[in-house]
LODO-188557 format. One record per residue (C-alpha): residue number from 1; residue in one letter; x, y, z. Coordinates in pm, 1 decimal. Example, Ala and Ser with C-alpha at 12.3 -4.5 7.8 and 13.67 -1.06 7.14 Angstrom:
LODO-188557
@i=1&aa=a&px=1230.0&py=-450.0&pz=780.0
@i=2&aa=s&px=1367.0&py=-106.0&pz=714.0
end
This chain:
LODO-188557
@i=1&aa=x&px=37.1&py=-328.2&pz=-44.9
@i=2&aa=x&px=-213.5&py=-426.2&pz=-338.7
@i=3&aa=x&px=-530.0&py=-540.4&pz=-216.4
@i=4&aa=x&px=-548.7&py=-905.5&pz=-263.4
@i=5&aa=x&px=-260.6&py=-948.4&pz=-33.7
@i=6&aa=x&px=-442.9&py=-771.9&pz=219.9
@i=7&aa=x&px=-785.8&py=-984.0&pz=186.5
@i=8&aa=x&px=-530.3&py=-1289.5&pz=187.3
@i=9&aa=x&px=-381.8&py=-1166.8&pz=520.2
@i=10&aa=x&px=-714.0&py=-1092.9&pz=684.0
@i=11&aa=x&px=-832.4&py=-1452.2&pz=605.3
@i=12&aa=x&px=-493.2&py=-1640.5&pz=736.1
@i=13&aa=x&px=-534.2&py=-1404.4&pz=1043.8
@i=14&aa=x&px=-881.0&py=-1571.1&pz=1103.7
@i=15&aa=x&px=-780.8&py=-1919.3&pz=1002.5
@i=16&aa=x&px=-504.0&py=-1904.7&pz=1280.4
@i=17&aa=x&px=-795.8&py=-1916.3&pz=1547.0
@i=18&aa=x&px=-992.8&py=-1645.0&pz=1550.1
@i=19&aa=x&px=-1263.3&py=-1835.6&pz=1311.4
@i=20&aa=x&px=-1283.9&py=-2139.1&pz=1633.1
@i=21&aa=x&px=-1402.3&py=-1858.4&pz=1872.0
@i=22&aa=x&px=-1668.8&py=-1676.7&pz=1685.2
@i=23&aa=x&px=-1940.8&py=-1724.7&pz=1307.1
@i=24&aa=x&px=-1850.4&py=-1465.1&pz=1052.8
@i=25&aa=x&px=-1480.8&py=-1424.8&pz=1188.3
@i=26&aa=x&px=-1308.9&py=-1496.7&pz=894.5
@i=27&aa=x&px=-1593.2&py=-1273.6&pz=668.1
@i=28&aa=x&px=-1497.3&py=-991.7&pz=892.6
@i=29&aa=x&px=-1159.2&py=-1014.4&pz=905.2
@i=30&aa=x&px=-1132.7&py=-1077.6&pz=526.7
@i=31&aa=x&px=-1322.7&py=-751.8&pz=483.7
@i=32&aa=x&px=-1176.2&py=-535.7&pz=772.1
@i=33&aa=x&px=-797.4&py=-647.2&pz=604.7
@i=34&aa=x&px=-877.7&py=-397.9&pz=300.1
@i=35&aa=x&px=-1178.3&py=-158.2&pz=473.9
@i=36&aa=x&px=-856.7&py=139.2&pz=492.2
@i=37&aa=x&px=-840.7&py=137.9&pz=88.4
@i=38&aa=x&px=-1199.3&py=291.3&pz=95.6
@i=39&aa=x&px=-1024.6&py=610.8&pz=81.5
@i=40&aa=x&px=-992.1&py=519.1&pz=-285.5
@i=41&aa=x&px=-1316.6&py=709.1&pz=-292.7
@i=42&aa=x&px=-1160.3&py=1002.3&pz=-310.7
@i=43&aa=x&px=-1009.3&py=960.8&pz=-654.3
@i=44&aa=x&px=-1368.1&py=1063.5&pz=-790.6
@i=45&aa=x&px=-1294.1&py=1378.7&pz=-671.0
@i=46&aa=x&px=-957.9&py=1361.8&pz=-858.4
@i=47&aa=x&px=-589.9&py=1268.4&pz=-847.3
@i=48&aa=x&px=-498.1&py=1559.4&pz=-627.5
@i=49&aa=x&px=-756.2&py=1485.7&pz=-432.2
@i=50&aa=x&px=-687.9&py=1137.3&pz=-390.7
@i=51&aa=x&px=-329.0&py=1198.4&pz=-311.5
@i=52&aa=x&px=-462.3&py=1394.6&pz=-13.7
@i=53&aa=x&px=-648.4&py=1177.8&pz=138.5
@i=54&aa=x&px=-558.4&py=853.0&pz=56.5
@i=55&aa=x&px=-400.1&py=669.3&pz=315.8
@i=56&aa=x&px=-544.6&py=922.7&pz=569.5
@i=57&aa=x&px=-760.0&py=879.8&pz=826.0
@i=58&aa=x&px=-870.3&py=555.5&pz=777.4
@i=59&aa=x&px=-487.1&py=456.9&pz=815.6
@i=60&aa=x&px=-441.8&py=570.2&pz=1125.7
@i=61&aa=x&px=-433.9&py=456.1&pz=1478.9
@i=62&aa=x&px=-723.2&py=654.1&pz=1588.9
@i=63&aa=x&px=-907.1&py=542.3&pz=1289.4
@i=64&aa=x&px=-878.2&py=212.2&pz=1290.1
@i=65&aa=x&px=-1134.8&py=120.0&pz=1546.2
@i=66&aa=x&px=-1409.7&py=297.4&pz=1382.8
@i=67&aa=x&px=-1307.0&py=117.8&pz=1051.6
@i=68&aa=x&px=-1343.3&py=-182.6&pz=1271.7
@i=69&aa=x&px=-1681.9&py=-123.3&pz=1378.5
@i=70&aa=x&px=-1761.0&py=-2.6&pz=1068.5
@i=71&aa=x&px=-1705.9&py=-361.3&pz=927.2
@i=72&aa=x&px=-1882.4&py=-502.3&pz=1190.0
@i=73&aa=x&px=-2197.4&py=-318.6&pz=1146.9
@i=74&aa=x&px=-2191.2&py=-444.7&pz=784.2
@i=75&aa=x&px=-2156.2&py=-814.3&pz=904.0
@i=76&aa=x&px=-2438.9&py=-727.8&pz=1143.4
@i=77&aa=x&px=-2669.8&py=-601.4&pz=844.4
@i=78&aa=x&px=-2575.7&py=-929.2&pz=611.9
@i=79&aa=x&px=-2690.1&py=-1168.6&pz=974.4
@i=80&aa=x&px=-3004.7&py=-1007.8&pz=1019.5
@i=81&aa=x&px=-3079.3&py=-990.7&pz=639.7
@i=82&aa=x&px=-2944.2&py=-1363.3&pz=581.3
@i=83&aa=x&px=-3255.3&py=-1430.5&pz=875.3
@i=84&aa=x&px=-3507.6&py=-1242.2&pz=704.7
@i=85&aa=x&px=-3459.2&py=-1434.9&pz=391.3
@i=86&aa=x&px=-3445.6&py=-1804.2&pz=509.5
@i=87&aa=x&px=-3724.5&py=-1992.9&pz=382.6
@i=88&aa=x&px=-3892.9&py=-2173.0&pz=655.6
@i=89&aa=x&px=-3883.4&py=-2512.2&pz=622.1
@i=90&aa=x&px=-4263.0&py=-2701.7&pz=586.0
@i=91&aa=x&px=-4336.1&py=-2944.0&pz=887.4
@i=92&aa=x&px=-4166.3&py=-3195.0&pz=980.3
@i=93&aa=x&px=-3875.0&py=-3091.7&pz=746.1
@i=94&aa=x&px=-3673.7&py=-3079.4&pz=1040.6
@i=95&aa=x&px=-3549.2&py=-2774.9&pz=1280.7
@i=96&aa=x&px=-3618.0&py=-2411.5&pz=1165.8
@i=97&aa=x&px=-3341.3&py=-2157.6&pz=1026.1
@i=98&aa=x&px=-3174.8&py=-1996.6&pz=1354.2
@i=99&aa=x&px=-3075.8&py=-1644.7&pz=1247.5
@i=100&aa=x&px=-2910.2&py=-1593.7&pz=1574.2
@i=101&aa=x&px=-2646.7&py=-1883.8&pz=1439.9
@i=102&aa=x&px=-2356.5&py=-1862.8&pz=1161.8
@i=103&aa=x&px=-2142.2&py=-2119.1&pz=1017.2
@i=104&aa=x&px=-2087.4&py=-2414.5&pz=1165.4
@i=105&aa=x&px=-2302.5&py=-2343.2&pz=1473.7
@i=106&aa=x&px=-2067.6&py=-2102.2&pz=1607.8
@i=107&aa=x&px=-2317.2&py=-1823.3&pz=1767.4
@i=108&aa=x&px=-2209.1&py=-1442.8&pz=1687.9
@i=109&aa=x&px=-2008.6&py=-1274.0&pz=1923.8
@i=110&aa=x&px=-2039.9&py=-900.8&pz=1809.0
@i=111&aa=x&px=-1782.8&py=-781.4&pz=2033.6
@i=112&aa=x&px=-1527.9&py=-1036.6&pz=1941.7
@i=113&aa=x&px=-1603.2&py=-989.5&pz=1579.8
@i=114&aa=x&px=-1505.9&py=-603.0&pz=1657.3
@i=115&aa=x&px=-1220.7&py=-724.3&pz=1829.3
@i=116&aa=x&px=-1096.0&py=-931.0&pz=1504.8
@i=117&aa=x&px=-1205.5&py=-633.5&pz=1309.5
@i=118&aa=x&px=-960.7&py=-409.7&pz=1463.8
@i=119&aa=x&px=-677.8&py=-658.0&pz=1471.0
@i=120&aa=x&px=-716.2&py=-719.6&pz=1057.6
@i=121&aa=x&px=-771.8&py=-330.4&pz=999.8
@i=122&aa=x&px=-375.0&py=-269.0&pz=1207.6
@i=123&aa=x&px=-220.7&py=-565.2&pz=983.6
@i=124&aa=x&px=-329.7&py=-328.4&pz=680.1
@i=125&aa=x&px=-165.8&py=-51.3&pz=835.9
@i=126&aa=x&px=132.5&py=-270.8&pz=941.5
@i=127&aa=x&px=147.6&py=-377.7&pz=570.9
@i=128&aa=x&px=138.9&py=-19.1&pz=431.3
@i=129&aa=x&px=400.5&py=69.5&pz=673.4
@i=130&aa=x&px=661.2&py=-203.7&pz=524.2
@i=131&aa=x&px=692.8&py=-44.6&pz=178.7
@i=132&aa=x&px=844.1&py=318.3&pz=63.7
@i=133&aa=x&px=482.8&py=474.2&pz=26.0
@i=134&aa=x&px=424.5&py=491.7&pz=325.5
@i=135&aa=x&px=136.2&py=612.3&pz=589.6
@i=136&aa=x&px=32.6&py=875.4&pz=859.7
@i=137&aa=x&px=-32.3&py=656.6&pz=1194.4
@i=138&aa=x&px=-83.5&py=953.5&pz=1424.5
@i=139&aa=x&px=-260.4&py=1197.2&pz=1194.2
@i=140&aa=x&px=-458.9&py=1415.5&pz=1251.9
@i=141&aa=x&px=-205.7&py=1502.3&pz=1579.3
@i=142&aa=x&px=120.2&py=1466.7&pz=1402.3
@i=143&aa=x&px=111.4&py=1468.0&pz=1000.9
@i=144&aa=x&px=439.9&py=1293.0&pz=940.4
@i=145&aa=x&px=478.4&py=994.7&pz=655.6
@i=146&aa=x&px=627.6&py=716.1&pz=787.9
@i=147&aa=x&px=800.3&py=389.1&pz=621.7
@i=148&aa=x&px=965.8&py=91.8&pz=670.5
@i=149&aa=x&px=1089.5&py=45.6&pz=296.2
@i=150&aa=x&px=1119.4&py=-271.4&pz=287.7
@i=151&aa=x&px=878.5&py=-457.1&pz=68.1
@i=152&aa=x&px=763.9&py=-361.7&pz=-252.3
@i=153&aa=x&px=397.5&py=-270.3&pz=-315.4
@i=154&aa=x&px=368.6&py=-608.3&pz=-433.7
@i=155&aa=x&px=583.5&py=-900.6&pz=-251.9
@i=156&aa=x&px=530.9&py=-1240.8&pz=-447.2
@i=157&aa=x&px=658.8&py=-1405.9&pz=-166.4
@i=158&aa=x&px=434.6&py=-1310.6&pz=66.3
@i=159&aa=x&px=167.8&py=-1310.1&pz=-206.5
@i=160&aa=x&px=207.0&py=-1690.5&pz=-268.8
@i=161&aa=x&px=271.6&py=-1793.9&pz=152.2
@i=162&aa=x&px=-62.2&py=-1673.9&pz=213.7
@i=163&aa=x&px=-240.9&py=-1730.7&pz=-77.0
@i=164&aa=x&px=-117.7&py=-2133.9&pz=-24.6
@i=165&aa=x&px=-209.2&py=-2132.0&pz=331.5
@i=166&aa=x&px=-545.6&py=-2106.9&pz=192.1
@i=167&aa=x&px=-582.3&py=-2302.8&pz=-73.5
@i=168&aa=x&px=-402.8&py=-2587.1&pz=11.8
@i=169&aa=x&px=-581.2&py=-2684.6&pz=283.4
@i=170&aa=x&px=-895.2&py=-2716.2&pz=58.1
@i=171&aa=x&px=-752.9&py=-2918.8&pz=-166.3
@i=172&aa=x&px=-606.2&py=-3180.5&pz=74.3
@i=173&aa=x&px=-975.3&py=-3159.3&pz=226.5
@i=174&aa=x&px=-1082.5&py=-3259.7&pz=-117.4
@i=175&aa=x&px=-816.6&py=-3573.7&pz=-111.4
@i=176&aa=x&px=-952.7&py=-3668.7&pz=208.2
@i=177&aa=x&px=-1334.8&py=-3643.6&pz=103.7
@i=178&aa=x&px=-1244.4&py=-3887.1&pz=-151.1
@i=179&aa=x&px=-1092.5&py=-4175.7&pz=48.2
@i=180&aa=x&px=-1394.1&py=-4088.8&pz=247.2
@i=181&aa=x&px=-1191.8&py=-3936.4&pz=579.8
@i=182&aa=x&px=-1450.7&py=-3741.0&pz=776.9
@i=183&aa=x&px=-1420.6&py=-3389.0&pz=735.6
@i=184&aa=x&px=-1225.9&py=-3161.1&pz=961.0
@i=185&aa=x&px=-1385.4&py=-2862.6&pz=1110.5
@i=186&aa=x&px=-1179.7&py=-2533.0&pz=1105.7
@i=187&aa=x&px=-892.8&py=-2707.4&pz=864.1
@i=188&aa=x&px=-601.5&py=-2478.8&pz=772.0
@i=189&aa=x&px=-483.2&py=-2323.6&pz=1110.3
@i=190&aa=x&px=-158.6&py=-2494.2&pz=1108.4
@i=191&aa=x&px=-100.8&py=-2369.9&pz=778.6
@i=192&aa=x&px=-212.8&py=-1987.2&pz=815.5
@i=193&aa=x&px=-49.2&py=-2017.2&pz=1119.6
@i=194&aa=x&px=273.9&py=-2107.8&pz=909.9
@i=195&aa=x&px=276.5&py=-1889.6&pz=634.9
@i=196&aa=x&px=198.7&py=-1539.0&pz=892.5
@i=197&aa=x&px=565.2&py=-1682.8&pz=1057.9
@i=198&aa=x&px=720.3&py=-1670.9&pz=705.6
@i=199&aa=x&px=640.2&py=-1309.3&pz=702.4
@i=200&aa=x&px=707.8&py=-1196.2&pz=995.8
@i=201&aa=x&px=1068.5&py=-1425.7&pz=928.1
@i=202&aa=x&px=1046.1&py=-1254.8&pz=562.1
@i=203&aa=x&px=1003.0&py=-870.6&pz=714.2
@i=204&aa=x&px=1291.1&py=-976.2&pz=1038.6
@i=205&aa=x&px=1535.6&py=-1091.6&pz=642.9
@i=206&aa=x&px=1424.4&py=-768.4&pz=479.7
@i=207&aa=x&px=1511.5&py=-532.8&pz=766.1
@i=208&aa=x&px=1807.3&py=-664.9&pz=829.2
@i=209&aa=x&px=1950.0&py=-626.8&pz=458.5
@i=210&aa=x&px=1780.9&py=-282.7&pz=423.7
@i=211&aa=x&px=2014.2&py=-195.8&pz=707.9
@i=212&aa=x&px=2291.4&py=-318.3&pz=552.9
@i=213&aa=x&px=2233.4&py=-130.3&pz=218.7
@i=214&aa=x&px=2173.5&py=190.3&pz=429.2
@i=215&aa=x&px=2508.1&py=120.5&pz=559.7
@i=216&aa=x&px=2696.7&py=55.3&pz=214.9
@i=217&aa=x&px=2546.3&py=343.4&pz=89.8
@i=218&aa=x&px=2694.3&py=569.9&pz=367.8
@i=219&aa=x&px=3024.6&py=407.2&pz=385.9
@i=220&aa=x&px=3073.4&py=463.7&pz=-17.6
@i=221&aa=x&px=3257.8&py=767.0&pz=-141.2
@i=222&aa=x&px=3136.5&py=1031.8&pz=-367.7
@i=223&aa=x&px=3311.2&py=1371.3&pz=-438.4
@i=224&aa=x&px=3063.3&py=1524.0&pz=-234.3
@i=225&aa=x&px=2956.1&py=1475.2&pz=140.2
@i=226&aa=x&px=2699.2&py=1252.1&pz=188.4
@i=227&aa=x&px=2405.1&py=1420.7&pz=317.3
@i=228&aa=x&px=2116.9&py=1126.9&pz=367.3
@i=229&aa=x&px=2067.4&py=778.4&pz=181.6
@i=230&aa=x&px=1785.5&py=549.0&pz=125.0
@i=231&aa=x&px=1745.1&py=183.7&pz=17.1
@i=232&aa=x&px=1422.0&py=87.6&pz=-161.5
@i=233&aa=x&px=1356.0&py=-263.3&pz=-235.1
@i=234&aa=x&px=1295.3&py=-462.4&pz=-505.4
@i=235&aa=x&px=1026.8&py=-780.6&pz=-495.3
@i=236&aa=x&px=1136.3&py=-1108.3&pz=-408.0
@i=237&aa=x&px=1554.0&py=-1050.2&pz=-355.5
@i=238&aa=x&px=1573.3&py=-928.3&pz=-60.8
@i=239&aa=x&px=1968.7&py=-903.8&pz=-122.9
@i=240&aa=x&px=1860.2&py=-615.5&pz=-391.1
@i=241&aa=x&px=1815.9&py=-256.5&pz=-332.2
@i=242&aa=x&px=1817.5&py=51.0&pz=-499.0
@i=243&aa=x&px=2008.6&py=306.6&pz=-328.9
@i=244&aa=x&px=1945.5&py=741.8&pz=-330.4
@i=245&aa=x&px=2206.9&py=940.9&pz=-205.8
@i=246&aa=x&px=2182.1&py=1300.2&pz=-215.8
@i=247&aa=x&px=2459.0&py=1566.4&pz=-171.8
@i=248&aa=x&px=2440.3&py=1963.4&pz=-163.6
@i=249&aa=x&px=2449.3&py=1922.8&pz=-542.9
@i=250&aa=x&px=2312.2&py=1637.0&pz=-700.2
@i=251&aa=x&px=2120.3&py=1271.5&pz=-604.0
@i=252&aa=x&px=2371.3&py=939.4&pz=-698.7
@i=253&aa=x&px=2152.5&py=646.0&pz=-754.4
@i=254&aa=x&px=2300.6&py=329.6&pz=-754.4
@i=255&aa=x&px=2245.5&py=-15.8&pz=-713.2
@i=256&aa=x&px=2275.8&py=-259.3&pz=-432.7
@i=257&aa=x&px=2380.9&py=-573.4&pz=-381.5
@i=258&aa=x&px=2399.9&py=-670.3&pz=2.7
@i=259&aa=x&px=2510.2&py=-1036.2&pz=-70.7
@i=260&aa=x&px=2833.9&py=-914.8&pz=-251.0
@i=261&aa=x&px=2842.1&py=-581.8&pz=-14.6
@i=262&aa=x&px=2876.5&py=-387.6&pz=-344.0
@i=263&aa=x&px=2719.0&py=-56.3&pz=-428.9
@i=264&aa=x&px=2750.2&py=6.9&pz=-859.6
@i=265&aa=x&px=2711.4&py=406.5&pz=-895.5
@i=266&aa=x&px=2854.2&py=579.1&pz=-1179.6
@i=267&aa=x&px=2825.3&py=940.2&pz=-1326.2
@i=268&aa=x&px=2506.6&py=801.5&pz=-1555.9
@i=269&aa=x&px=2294.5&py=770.3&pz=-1294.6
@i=270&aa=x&px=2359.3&py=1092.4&pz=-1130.3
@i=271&aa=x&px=2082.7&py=1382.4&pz=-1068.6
@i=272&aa=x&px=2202.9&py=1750.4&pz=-1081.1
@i=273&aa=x&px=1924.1&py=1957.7&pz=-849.3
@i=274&aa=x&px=1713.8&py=2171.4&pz=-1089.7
@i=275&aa=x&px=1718.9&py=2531.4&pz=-1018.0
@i=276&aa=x&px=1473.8&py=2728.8&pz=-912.1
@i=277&aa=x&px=1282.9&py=2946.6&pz=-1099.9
@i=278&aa=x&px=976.1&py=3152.0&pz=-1066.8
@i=279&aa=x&px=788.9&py=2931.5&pz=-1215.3
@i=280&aa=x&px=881.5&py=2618.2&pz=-957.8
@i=281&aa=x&px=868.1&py=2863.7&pz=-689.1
@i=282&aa=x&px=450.2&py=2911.0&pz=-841.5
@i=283&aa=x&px=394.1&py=2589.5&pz=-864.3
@i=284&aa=x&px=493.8&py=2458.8&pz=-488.6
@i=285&aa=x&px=243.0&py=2705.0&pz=-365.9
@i=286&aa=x&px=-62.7&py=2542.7&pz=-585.3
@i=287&aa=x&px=-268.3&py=2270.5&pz=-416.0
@i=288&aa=x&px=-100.5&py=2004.0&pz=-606.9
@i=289&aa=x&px=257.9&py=2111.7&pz=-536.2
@i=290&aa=x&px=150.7&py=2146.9&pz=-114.3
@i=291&aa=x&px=14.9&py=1821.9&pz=-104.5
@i=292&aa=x&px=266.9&py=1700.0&pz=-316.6
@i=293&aa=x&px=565.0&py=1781.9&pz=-115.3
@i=294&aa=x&px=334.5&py=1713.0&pz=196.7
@i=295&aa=x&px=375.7&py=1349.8&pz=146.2
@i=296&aa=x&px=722.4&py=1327.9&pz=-100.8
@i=297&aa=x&px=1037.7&py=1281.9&pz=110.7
@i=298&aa=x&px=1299.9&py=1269.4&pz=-247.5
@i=299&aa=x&px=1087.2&py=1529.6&pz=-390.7
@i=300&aa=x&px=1271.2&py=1677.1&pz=-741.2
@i=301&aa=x&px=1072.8&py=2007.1&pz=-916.0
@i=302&aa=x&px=1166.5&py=2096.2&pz=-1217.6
@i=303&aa=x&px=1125.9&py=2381.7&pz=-1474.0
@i=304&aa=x&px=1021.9&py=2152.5&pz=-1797.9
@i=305&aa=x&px=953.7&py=2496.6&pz=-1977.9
@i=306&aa=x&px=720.0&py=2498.9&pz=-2274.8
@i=307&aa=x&px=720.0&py=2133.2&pz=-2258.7
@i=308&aa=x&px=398.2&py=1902.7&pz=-2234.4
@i=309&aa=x&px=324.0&py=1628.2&pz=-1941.7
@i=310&aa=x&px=468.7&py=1317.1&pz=-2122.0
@i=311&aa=x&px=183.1&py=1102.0&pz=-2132.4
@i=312&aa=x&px=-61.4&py=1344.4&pz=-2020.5
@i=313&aa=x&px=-371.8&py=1427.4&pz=-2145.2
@i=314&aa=x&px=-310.1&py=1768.7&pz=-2358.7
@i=315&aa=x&px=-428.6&py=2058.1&pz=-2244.2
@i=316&aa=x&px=-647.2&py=2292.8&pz=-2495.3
@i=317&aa=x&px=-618.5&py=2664.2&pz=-2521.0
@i=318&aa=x&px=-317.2&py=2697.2&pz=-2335.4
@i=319&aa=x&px=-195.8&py=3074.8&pz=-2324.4
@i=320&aa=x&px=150.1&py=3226.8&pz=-2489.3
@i=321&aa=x&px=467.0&py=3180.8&pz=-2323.8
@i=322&aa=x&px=288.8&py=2922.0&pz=-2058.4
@i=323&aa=x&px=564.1&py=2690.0&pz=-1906.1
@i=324&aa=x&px=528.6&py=2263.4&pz=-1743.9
@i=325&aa=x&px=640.6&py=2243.2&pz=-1387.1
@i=326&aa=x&px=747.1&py=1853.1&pz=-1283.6
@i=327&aa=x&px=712.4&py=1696.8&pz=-937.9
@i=328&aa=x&px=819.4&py=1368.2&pz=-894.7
@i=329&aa=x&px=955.0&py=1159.1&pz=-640.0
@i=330&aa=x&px=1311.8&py=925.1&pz=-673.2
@i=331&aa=x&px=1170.6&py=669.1&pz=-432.1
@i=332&aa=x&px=986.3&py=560.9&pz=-767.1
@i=333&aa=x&px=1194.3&py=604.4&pz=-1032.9
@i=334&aa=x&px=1317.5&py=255.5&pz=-1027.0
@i=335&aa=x&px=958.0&py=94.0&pz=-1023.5
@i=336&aa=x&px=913.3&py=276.9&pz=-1383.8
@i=337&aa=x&px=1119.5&py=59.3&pz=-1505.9
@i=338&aa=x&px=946.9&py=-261.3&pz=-1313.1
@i=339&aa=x&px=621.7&py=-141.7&pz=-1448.6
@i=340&aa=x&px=730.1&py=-108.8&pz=-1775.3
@i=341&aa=x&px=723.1&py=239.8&pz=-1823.3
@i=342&aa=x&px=1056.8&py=394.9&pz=-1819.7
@i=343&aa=x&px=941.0&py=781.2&pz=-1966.0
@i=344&aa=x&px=709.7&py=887.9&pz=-1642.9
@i=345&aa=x&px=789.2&py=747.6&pz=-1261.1
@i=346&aa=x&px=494.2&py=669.9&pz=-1106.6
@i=347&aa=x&px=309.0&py=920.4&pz=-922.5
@i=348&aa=x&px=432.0&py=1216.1&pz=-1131.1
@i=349&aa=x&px=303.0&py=1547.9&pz=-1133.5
@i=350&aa=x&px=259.4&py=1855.6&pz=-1338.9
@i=351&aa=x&px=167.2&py=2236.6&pz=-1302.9
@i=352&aa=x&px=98.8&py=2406.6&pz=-1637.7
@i=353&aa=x&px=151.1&py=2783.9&pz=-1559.5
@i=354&aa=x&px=62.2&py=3117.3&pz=-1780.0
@i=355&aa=x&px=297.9&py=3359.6&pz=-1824.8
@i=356&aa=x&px=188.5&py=3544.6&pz=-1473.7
@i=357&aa=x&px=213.8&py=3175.6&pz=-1305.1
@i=358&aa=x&px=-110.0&py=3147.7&pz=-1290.0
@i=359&aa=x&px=-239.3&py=2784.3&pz=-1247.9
@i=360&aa=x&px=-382.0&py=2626.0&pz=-1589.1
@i=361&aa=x&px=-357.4&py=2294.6&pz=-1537.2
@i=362&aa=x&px=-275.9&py=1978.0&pz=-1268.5
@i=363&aa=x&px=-184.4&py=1662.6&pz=-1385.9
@i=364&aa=x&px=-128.3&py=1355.9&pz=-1135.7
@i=365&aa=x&px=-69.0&py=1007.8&pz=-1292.1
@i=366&aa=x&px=-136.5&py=1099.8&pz=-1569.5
@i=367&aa=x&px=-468.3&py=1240.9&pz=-1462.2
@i=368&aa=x&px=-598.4&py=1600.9&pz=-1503.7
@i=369&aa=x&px=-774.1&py=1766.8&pz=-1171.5
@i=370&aa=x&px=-1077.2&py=1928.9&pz=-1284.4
end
């Protein structure tokens, strides 16, 4: 998922109780909710390199607790430092600055604050896991991409549930500050409490249907066997799916409509697998194509020829008859057209070879790997 949902589910996760037990709960579980994305990192080093890595170790189950105390050795640092910098108050001001006390009195249980840690660092992986990107829970002892493919990268519904459970809260505190109610401590569990049921209610909708659109897609007839299907969803209908079937000759895309039980396909939005060639052949052997089909499970690589990257940065000095190898996956070719770009799926990629397939050039996202 995109990040702000995952700082949004950290904090409801504290503001269903974990903030009553502990000081700095909801600052570490906030922070622990989007710790895994640090992996971004890696993207300095390039797009290949990012695609390698990200969603690696810090998404996995044998990760996760180092993440965890990771996050809590950073809340540790800000306590201490937030001690060191309290100005003593001149006598008779009243009691001095406790550094061994956070917010609202609550002392700091380190171990609990691990504990919370841990628990916000699995509902990113958990939240990863529900749309068609995917992640490696059990690397590095088994490498396999798993996916639930059921909510796109970015769910509005989910998106506003948790994003109200926090606001409104505050701004019925406000209403009650004014009729001069005395304030609540810890206000809002009821409410986080609520909107973490609408998505686990949301997720227990969205499995369901993508079952159902698995099972229209199987049950429709092609000309061709049906060799495997997928469903990917679409944000906020969760009655909407875009369906991949593949056959020993070509991928059928269609669309899916598990309200109606109807599957549209026609002849338009049907694939033809690309040959091979020497040149494709080349290209899955270069770093970007192993990592690349690593992770892709609707992988199509095709011979583009003497053709440029669309969208690409161009590449100088190319030599004489050098020739564009595409990688792409169809799990994405829908959310082109969602993000408004129709011409390049996202998370594309390109091998430029020379005329003795030598490597000249990677492109990822549009991105060149120095």
């Amino acid at each position: 998922m995109e990040p702000v949902t995952h700082f949004l589910a950290g904090a409801c996760l504290s503001r269903a109780g974990c903030n009553r037990r502990t000081a700095y709960a909801t600052l570490a579980m906030t922070l622990a909710a989007e710790a895994p994305d640090l992996d971004v990192l890696w993207s300095l080093d390039g797009p290949v390199a990012s695609l390698q890595h990200h969603r690696g170790v810090t998404h996995t189950l044998i990760g996760a607790p180092f993440v965890a105390l990771a996050v809590t050795g950073a809340v540790c640092l800000w306590h201490r430092l937030r001690g060191r910098r309290a100005v003593k108050p001149a006598a008779g001001a009243g009691a001095p600055f406790q550094p061994s006390v956070g917010l609202r009195g609550l002392q700091p249980n380190w171990l609990l604050i691990w504990l919370f840690s841990f628990v916000a660092v699995l509902s990113h992986l958990l939240l990863d896991f529900t749309n068609n990107y995917g992640l490696r829970p059990f690397f590095p002892f088994n490498s396999r991409w798993y996916s639930w493919d059921i909510v796109f990268i970015f769910e509005p519904l989910i998106f506003l549930a948790l994003l109200a459970a926090l606001v409104l809260p505050a701004i019925f505190g406000l209403a009650d500050r004014e009729i001069g109610a005395a304030r609540k401590p810890f206000r809002g569990r009821g409410w986080a409490i609520a909107a973490l049921s609408f998505v686990a209610i949301l997720y227990a909708i969205r499995n369901g249907e993508h079952q159902r659109a698995l099972n229209l897609l199987r049950a429709n007839p092609l000309d061709e066997p049906t060799l495997r299907v997928a469903a990917e969803p679409y944000p906020i209908n969760p009655f909407h799916w875009h369906g991949i079937v593949e056959t020993a000759d070509y991928y059928q895309t269609a669309s899916v409509s598990t309200r109606n039980d109807a599957v549209d396909t026609d002849t338009d939005q049907r694939l033809y697998k690309p040959p091979v060639t020497l040149a494709t052949l080349a290209a899955k052997r270069t770093w970007l194509g192993h990592i690349y089909l690593d992770w892709s499970s609707w992988p199509v690589v095709s011979d583009l020829g003497s053709q440029p990257a669309p969208g690409a940065p161009s590449i100088p000095n190319l030599p004489p008859d050098w020739r564009t190898v595409e990688f792409r996956d169809l799990r994405f070719g829908y959310s082109a057209m969602l993000l408004g770009n129709s011409k390049t799926p996202p998370l594309s990629g390109f091998v430029y070879l020379g005329a003795g397939q030598e490597v000249e050039a990677m492109i990822l996202n549009g991105r060149e790997q120095k």
